[in-house]
TIVO-2410 file (N, C-alpha, C; in nm, 3 decimals):
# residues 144
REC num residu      c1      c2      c3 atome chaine
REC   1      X   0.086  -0.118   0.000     N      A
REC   1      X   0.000   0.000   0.000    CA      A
REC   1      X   0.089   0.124   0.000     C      A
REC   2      X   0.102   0.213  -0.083     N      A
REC   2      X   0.143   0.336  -0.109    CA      A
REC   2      X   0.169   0.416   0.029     C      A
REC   3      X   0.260   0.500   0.075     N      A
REC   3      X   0.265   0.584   0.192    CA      A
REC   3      X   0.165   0.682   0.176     C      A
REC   4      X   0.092   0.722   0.286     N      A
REC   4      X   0.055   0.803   0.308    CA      A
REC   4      X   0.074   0.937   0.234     C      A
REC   5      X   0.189   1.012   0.307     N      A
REC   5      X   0.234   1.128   0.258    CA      A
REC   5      X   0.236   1.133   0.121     C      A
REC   6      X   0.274   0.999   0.064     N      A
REC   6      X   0.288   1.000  -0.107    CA      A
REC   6      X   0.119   1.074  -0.152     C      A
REC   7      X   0.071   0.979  -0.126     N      A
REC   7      X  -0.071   1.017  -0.167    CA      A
REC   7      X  -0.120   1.148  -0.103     C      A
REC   8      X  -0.119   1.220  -0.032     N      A
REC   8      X  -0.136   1.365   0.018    CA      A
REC   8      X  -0.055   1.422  -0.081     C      A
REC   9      X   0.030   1.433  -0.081     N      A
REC   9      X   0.095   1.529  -0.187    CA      A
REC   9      X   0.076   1.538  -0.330     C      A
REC  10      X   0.047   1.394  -0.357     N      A
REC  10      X   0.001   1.402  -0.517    CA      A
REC  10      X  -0.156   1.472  -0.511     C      A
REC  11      X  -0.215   1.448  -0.408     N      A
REC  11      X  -0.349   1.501  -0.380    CA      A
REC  11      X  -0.340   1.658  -0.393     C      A
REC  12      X  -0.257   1.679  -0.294     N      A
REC  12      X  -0.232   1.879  -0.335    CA      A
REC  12      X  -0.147   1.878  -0.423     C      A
REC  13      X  -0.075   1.823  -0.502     N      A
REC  13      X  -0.080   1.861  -0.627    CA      A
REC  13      X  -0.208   1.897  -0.748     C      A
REC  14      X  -0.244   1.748  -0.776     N      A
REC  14      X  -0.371   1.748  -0.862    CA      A
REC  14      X  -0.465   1.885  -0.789     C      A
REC  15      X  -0.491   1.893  -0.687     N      A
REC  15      X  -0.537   2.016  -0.626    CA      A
REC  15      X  -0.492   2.144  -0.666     C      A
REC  16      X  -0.391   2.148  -0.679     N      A
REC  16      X  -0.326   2.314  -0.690    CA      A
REC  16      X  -0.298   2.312  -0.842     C      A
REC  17      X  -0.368   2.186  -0.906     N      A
REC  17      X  -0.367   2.208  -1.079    CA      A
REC  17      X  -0.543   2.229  -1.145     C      A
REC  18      X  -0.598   2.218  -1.022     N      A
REC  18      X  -0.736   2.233  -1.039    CA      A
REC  18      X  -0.788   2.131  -1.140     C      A
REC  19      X  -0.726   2.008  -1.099     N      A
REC  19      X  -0.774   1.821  -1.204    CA      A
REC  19      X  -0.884   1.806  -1.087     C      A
REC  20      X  -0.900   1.849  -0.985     N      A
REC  20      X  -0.997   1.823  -0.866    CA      A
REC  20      X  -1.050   1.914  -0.829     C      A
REC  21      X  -1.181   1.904  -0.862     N      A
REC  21      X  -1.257   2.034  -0.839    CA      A
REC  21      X  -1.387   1.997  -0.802     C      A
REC  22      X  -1.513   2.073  -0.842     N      A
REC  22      X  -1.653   2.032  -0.799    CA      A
REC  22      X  -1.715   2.164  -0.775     C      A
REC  23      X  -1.810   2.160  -0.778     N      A
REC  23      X  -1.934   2.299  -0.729    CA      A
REC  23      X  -1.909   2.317  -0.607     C      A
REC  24      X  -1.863   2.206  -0.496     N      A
REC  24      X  -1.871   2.274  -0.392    CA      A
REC  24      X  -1.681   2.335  -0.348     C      A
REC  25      X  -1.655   2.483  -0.328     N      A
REC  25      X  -1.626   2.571  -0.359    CA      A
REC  25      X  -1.511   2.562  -0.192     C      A
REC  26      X  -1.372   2.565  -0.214     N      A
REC  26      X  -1.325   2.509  -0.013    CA      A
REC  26      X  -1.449   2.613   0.101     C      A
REC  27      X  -1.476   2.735   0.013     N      A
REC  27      X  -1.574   2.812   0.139    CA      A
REC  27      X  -1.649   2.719   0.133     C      A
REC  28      X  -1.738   2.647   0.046     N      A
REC  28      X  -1.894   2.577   0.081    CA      A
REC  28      X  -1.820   2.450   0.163     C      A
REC  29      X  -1.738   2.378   0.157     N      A
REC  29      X  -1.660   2.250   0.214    CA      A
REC  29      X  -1.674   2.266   0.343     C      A
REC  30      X  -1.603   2.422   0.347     N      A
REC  30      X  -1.558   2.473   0.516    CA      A
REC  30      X  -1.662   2.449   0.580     C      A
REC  31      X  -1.763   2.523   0.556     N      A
REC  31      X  -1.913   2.561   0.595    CA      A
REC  31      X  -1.982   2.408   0.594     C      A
REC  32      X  -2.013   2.361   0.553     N      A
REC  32      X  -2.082   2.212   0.548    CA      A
REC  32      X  -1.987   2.141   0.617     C      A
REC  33      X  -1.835   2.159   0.635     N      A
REC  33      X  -1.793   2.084   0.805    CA      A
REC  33      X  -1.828   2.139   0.899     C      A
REC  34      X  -1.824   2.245   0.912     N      A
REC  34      X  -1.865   2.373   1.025    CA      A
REC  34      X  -2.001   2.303   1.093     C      A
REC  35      X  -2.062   2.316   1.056     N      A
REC  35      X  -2.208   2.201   1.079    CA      A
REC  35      X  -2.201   2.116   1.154     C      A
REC  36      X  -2.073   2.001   1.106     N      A
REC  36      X  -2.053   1.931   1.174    CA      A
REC  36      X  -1.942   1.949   1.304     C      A
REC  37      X  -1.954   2.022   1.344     N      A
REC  37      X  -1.775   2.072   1.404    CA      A
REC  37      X  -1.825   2.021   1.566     C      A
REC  38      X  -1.898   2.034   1.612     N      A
REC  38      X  -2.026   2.033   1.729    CA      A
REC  38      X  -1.978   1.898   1.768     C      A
REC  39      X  -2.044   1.821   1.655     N      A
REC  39      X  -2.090   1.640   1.685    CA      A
REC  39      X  -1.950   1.623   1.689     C      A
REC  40      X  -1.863   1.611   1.620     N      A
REC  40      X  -1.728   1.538   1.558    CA      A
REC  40      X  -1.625   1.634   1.625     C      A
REC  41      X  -1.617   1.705   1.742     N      A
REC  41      X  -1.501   1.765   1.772    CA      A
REC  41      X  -1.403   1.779   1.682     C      A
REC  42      X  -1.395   1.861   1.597     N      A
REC  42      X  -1.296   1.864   1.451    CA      A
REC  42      X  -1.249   1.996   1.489     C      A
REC  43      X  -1.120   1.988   1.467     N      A
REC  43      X  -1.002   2.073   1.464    CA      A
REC  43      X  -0.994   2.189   1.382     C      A
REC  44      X  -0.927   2.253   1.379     N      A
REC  44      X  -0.926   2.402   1.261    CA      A
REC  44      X  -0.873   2.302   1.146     C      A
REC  45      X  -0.774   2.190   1.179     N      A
REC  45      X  -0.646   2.134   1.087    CA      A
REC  45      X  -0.780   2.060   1.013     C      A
REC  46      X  -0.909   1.994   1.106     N      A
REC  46      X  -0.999   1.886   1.004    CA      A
REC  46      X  -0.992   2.022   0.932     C      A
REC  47      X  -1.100   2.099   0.951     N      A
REC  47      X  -1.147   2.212   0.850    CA      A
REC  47      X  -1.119   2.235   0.735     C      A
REC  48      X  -0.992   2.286   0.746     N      A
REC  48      X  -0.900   2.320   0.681    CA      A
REC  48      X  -0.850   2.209   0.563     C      A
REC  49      X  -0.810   2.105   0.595     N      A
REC  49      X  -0.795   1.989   0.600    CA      A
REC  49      X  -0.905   1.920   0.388     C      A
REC  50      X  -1.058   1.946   0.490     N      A
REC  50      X  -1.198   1.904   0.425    CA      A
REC  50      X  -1.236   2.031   0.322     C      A
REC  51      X  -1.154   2.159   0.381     N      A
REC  51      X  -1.177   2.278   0.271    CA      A
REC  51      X  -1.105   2.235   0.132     C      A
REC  52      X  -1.022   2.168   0.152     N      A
REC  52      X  -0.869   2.146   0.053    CA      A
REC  52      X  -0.920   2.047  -0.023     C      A
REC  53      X  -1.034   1.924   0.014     N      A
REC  53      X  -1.059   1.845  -0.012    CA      A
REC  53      X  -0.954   1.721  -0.002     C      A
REC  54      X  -0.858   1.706   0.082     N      A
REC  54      X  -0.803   1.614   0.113    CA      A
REC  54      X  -0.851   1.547   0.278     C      A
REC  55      X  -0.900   1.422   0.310     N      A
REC  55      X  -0.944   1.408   0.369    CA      A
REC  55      X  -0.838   1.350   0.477     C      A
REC  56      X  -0.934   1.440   0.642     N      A
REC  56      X  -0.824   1.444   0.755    CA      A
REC  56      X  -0.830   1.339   0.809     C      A
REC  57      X  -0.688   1.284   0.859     N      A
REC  57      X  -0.653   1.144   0.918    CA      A
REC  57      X  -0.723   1.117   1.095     C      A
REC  58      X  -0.699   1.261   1.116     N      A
REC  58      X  -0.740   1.257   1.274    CA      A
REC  58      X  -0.882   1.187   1.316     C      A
REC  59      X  -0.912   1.147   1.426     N      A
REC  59      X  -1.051   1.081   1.394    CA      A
REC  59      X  -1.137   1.189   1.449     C      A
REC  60      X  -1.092   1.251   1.495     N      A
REC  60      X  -1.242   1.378   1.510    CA      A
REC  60      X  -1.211   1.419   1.365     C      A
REC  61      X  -1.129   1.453   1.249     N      A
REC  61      X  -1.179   1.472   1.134    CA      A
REC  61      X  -1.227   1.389   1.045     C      A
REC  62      X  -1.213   1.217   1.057     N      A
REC  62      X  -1.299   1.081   0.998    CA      A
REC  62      X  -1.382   1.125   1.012     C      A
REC  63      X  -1.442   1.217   1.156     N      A
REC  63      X  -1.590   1.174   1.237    CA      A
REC  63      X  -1.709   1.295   1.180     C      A
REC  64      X  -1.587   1.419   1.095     N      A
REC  64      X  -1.676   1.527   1.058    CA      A
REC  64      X  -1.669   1.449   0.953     C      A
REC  65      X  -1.618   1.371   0.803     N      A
REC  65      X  -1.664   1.333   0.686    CA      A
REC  65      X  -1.774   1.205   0.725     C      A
REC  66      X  -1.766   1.168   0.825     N      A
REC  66      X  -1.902   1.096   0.857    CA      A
REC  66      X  -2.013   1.141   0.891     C      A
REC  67      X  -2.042   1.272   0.957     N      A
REC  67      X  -2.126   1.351   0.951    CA      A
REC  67      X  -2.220   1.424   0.867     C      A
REC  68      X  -2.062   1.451   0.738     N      A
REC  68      X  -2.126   1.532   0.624    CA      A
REC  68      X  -2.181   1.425   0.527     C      A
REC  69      X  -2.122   1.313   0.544     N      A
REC  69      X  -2.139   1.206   0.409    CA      A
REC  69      X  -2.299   1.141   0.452     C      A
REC  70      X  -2.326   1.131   0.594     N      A
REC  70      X  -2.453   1.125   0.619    CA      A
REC  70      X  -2.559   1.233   0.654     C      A
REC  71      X  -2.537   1.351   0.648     N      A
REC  71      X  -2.604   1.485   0.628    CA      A
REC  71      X  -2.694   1.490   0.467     C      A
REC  72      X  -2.541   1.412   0.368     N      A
REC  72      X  -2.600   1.418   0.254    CA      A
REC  72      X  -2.656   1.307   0.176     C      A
REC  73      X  -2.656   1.196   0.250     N      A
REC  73      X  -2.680   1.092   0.242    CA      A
REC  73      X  -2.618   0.966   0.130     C      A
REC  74      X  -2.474   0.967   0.154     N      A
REC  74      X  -2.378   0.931   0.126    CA      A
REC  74      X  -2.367   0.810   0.212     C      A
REC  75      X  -2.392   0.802   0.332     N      A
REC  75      X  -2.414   0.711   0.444    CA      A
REC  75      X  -2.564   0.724   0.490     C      A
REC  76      X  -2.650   0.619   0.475     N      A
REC  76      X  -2.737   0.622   0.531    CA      A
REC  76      X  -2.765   0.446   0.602     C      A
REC  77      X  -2.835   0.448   0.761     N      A
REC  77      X  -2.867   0.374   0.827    CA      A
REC  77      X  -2.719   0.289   0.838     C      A
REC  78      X  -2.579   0.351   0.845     N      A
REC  78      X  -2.490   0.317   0.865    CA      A
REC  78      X  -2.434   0.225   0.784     C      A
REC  79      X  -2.473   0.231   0.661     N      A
REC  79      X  -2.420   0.207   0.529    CA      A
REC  79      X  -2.431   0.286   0.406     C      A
REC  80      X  -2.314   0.235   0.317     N      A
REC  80      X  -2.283   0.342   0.187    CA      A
REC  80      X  -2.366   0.328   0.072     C      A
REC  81      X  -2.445   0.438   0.045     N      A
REC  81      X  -2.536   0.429  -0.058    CA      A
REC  81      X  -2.478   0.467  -0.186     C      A
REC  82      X  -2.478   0.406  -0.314     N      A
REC  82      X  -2.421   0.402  -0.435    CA      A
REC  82      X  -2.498   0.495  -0.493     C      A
REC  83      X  -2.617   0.457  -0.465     N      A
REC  83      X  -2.750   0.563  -0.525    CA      A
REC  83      X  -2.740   0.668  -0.498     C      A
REC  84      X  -2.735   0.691  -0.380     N      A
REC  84      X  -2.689   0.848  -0.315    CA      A
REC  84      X  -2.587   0.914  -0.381     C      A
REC  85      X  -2.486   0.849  -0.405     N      A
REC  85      X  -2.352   0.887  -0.425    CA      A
REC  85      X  -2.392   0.939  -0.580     C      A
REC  86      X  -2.406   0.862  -0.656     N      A
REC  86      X  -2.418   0.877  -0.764    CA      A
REC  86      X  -2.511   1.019  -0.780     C      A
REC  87      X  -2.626   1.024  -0.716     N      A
REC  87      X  -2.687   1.144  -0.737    CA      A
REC  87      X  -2.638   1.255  -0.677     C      A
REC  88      X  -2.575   1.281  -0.580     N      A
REC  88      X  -2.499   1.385  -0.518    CA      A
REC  88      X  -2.402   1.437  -0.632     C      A
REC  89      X  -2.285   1.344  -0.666     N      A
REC  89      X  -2.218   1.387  -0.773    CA      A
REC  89      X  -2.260   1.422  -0.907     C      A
REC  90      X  -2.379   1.377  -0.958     N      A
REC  90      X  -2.419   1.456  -1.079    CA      A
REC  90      X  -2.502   1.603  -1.058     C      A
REC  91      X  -2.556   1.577  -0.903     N      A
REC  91      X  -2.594   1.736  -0.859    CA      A
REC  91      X  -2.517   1.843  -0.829     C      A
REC  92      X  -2.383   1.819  -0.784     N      A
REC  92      X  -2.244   1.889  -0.771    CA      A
REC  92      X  -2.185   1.878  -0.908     C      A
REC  93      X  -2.239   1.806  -1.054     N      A
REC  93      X  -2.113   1.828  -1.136    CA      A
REC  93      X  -2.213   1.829  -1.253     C      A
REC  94      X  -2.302   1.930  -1.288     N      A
REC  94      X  -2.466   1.937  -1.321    CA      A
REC  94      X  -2.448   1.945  -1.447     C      A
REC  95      X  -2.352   2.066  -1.490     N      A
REC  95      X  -2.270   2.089  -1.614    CA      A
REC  95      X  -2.183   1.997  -1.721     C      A
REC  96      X  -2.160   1.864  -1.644     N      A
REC  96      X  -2.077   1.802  -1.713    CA      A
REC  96      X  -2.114   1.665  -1.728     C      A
REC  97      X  -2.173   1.654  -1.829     N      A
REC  97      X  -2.281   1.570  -1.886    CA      A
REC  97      X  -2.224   1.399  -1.938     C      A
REC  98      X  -2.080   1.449  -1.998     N      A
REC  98      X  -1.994   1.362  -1.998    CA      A
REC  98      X  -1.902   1.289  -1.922     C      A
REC  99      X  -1.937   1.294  -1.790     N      A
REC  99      X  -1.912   1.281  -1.685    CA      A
REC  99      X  -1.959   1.146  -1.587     C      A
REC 100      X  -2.073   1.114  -1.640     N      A
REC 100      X  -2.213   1.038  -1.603    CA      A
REC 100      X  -2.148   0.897  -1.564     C      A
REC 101      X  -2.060   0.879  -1.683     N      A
REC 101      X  -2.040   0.703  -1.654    CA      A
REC 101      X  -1.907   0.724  -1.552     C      A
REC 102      X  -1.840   0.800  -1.522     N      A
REC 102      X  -1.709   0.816  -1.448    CA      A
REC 102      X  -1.768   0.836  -1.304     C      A
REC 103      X  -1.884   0.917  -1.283     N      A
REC 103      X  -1.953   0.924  -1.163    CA      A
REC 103      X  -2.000   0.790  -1.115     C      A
REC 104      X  -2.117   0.744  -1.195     N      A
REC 104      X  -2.150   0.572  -1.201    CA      A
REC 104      X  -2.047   0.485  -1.127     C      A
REC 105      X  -1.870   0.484  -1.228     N      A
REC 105      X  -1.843   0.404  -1.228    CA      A
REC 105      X  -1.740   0.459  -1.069     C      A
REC 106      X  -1.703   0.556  -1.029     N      A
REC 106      X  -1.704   0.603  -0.896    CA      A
REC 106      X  -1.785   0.551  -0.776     C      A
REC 107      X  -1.908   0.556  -0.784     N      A
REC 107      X  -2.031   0.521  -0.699    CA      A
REC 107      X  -2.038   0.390  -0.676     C      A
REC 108      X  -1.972   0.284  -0.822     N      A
REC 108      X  -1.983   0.161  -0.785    CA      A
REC 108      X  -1.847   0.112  -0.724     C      A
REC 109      X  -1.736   0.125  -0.777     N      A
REC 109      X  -1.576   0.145  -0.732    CA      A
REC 109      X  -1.658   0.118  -0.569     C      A
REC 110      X  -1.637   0.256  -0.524     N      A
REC 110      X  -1.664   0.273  -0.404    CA      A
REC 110      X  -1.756   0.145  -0.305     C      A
REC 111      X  -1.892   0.111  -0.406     N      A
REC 111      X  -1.964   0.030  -0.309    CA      A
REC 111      X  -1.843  -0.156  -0.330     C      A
REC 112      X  -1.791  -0.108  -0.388     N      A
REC 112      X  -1.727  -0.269  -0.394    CA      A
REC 112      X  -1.623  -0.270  -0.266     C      A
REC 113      X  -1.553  -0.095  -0.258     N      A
REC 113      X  -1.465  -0.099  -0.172    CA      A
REC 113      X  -1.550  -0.112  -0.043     C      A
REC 114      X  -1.674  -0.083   0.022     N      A
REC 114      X  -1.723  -0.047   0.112    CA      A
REC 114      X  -1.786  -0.202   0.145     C      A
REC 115      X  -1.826  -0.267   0.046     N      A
REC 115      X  -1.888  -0.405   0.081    CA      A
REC 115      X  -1.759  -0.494   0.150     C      A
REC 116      X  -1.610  -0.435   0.125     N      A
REC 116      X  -1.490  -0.490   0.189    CA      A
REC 116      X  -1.485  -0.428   0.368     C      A
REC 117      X  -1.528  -0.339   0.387     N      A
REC 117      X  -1.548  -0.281   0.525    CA      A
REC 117      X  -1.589  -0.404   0.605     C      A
REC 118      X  -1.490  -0.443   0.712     N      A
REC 118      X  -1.604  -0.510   0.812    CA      A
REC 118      X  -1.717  -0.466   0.847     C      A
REC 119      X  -1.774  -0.546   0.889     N      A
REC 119      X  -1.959  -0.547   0.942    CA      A
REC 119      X  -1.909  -0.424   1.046     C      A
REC 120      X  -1.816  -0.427   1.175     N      A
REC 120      X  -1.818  -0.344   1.268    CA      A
REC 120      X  -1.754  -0.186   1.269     C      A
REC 121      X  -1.719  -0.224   1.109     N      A
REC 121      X  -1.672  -0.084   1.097    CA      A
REC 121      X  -1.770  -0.021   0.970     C      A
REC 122      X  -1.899  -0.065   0.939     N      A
REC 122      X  -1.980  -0.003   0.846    CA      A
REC 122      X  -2.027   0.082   0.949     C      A
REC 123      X  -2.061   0.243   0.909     N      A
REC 123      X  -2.109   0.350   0.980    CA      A
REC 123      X  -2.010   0.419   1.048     C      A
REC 124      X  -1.911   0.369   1.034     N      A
REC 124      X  -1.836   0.464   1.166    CA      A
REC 124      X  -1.724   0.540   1.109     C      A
REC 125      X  -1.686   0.645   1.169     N      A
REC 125      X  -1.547   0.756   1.126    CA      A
REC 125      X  -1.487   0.703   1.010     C      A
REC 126      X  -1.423   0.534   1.023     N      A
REC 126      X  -1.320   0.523   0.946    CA      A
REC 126      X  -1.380   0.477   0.829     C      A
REC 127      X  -1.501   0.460   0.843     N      A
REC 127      X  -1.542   0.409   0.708    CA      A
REC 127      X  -1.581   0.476   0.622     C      A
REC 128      X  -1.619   0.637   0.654     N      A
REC 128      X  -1.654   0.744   0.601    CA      A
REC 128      X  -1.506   0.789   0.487     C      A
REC 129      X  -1.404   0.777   0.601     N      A
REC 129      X  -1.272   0.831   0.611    CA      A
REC 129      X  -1.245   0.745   0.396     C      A
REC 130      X  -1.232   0.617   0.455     N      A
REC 130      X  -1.267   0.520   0.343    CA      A
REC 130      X  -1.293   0.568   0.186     C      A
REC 131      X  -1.446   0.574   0.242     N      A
REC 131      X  -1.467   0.614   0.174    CA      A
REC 131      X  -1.439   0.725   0.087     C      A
REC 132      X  -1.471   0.841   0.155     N      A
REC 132      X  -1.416   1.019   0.107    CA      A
REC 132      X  -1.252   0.994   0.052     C      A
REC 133      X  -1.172   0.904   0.057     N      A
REC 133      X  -1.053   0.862   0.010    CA      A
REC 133      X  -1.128   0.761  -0.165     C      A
REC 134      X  -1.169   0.687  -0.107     N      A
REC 134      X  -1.237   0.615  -0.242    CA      A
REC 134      X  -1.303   0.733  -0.332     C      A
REC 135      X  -1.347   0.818  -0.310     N      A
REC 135      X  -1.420   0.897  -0.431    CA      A
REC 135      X  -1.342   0.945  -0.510     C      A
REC 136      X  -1.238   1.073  -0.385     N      A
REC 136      X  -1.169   1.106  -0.418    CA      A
REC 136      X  -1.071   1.040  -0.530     C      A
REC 137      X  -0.990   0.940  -0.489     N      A
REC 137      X  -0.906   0.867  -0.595    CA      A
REC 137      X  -0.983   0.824  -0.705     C      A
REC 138      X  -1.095   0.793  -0.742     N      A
REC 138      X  -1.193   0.762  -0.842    CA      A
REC 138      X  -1.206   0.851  -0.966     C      A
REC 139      X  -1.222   0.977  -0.889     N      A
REC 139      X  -1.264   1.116  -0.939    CA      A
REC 139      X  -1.086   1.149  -0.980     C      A
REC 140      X  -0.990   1.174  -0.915     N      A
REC 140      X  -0.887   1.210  -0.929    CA      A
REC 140      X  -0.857   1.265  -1.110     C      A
REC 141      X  -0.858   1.152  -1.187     N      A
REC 141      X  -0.799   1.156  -1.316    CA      A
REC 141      X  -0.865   1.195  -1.403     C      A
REC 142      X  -1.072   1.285  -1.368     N      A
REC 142      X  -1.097   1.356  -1.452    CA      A
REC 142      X  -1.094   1.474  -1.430     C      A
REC 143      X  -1.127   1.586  -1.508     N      A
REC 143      X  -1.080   1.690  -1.496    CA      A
REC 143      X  -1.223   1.735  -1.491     C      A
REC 144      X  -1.283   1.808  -1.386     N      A
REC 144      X  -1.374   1.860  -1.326    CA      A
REC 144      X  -1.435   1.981  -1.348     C      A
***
């Protein structure tokens, strides 16, 4: 498995080349963790962190992308909805029509990785964490 740091950095790279993007904007990111900041004791560093769109290791910041991913129903009844997913991302990426089967094939990626989650870790911080890492790398290589 790849280091860590490797993958953060290629992450703010592709980031600071704008290959990773989306409607929602690091202010709207900030703000939709902010929400969660309460439940998930999250740090300025989650914040900050979830503004960037690189997702924070700490588990009060797992615990805010578990918050938001079930706010939007990304997680629901403590499992990962494909359906959800899929419609969230064509509602965040409304404009880009050609896009459809890379979202799809994102949404499903993901539920294959998530059906690998143990039973005791479906619903919780790290599986969110997981996940928001699974999209992300999914999404990575189109240009947004």
């Amino acid at each position: 498995m790849p280091d860590i740091t490797i993958y953060k950095l290629v992450v703010s790279l592709l980031l600071t080349q704008r290959i990773i993007q989306a409607d929602f904007a690091p202010e709207k990111l900030f703000v939709e963790a902010l929400k969660c900041r309460e439940e998930s004791l999250a740090t300025k560093d989650d914040l900050h962190s979830i503004a960037l769109r690189i997702p924070p290791e700490t588990m009060s910041g797992k615990c805010t992308l578990l918050c938001m991913m079930t706010n939007h129903g990304l997680i629901q009844n403590g499992r990962y909805s494909q359906e959800n997913t899929y419609e969230f991302l064509k509602k965040h990426f409304p404009e880009r029509p050609m896009m459809v089967r890379d979202m799809e094939e994102t949404a499903s990626n993901c539920q294959y990785i998530s059906d690998k989650v143990p039973e005791d870790y479906q619903g919780t911080c790290e599986h969110a964490y997981i996940l928001a890492v699974c999209i992300q790398e999914n999404l990575k290589g189109v240009k947004l």
